[in-house]
C-alpha positions as a Markdown table, in Angstrom:
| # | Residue | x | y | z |
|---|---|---|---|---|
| 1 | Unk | 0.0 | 0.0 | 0.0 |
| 2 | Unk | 1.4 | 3.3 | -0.9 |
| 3 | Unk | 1.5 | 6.1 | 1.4 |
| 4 | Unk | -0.7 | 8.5 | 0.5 |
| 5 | Unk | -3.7 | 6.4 | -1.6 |
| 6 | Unk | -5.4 | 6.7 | -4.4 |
| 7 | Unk | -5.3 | 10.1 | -6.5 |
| 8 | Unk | -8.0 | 11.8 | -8.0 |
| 9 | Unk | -6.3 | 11.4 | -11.3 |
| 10 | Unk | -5.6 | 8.0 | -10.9 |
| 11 | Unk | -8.6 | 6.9 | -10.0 |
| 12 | Unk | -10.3 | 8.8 | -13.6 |
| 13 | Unk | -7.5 | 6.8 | -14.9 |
| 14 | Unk | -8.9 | 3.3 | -13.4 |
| 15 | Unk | -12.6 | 4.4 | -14.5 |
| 16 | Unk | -12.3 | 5.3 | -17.6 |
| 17 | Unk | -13.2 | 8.6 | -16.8 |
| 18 | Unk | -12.3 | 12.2 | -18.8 |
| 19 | Unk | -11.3 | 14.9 | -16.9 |
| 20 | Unk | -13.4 | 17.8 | -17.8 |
| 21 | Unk | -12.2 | 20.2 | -15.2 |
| 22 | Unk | -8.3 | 19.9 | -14.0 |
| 23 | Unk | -7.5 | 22.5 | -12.5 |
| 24 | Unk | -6.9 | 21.0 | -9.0 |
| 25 | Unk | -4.8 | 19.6 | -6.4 |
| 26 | Unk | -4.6 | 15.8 | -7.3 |
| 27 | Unk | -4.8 | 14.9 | -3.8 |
| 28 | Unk | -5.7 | 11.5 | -2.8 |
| 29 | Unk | -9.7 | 10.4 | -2.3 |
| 30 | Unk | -10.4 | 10.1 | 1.4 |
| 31 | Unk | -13.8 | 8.1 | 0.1 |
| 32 | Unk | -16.6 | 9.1 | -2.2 |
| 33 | Unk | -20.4 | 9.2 | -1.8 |
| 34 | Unk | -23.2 | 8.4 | -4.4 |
| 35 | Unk | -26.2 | 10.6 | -4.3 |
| 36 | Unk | -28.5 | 13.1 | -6.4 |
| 37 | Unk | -29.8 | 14.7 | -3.5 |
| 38 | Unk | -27.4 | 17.9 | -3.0 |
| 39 | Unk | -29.4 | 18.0 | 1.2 |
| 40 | Unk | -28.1 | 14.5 | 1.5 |
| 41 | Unk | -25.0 | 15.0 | 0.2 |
| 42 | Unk | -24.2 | 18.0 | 2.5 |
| 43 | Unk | -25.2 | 15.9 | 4.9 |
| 44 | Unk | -23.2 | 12.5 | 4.8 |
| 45 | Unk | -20.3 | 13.2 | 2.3 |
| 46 | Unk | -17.1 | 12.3 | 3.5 |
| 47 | Unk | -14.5 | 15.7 | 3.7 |
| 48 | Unk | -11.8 | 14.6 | 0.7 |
| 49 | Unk | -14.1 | 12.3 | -1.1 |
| 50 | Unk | -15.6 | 12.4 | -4.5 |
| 51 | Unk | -19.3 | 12.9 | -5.5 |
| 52 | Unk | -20.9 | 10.7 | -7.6 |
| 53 | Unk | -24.3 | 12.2 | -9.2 |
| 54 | Unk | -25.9 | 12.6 | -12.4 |
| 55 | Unk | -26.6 | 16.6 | -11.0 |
| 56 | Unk | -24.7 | 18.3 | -13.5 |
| 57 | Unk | -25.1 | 22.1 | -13.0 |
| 58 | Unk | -23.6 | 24.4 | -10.5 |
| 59 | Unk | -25.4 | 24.2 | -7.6 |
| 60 | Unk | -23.6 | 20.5 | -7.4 |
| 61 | Unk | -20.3 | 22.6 | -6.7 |
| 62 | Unk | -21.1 | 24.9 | -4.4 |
| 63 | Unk | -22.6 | 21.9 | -2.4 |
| 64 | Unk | -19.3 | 20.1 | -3.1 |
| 65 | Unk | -17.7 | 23.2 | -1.7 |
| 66 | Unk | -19.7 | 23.4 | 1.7 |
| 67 | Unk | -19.2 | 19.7 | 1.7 |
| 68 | Unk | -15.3 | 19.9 | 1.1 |
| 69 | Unk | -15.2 | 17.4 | -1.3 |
| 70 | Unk | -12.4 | 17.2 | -4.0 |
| 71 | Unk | -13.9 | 15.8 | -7.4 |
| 72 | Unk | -17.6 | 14.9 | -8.8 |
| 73 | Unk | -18.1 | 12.2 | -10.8 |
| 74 | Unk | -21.1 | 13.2 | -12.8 |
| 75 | Unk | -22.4 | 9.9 | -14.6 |
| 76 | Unk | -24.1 | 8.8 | -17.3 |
| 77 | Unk | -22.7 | 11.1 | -19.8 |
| 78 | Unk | -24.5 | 14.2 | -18.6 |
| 79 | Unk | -24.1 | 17.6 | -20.4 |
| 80 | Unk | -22.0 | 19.8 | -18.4 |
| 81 | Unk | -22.8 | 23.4 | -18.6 |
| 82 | Unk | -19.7 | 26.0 | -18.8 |
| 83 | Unk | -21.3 | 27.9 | -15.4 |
| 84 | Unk | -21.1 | 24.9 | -13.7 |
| 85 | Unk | -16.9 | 24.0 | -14.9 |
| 86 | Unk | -16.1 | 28.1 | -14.6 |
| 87 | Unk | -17.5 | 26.8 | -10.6 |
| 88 | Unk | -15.5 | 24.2 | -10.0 |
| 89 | Unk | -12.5 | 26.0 | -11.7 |
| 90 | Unk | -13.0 | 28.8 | -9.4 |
| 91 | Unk | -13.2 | 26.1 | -6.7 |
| 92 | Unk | -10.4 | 23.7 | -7.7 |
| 93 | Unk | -12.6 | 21.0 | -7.9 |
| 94 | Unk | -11.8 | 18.0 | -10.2 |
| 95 | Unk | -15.1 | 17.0 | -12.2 |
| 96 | Unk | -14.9 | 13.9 | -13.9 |
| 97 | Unk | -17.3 | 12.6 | -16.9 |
| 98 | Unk | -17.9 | 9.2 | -17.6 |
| 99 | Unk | -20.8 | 7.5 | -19.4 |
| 100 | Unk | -21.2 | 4.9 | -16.7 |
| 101 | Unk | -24.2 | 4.3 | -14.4 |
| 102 | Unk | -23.7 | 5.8 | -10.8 |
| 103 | Unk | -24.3 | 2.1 | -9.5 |
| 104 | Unk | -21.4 | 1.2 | -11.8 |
| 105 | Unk | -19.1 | 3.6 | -11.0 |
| 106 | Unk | -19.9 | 3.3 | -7.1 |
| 107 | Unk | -18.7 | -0.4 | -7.3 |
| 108 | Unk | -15.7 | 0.2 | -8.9 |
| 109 | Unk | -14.4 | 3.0 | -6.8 |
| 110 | Unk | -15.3 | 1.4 | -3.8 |
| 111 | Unk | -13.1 | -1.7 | -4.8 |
| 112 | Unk | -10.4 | 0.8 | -6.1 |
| 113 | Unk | -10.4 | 2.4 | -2.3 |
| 114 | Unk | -10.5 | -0.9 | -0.7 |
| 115 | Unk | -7.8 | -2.3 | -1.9 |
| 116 | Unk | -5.6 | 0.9 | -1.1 |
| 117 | Unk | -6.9 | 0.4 | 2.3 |
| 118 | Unk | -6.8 | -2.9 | 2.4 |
| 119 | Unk | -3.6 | -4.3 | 0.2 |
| 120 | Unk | -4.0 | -8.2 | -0.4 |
């Protein structure tokens, strides 16, 4: 297990996500958290995690923001509209696009965190 876990760009890497916003701090994911519902999300996402959500539009960042979380995951090939990359910019927030289901992408995350945690 490496020191300091997985990093935002490597784990777009391992999903087969784009990076549509990179201006940020490639830090390493402290977890992530699958919801569409910004209340819930504010509520029980992990500080340093990623965001996985079909929301695609600003508001998702500045709940990401009050949330402290380092990169969304917006699934299922969602348009992503320039206010809402200008946000995350502004707020050095990855956002990463994939055209994978949430459920999809949660599972492989999850495994890709475990096994940092957890080497075999």
């Amino acid at each position: 297990m490496r020191d300091r876990g997985l990093s935002i760009r490597e784990a777009a890497a391992a999903l087969g996500a784009d990076i549509v916003q990179g201006e940020f701090e490639d830090r390493p994911l402290a977890g992530a958290y699958t919801s569409d519902l910004l209340s819930d999300v504010m509520a029980n996402a992990k500080e340093g995690g990623a965001l996985i959500t079909i929301q695609a539009h600003k508001n998702t960042v500045a709940v990401a923001t009050l949330a402290n979380i380092t990169a969304i995951v917006v699934c299922n090939s969602r348009p992503l509209p320039p206010d809402m990359l200008e946000a995350a910019r502004n707020e050095g927030i990855a956002v990463l696009l994939t055209g994978e289901n949430q459920f999809t992408v949660s599972g492989k995350l999850y495994t890709l965190l475990r096994k940092e945690q957890c080497p075999s």
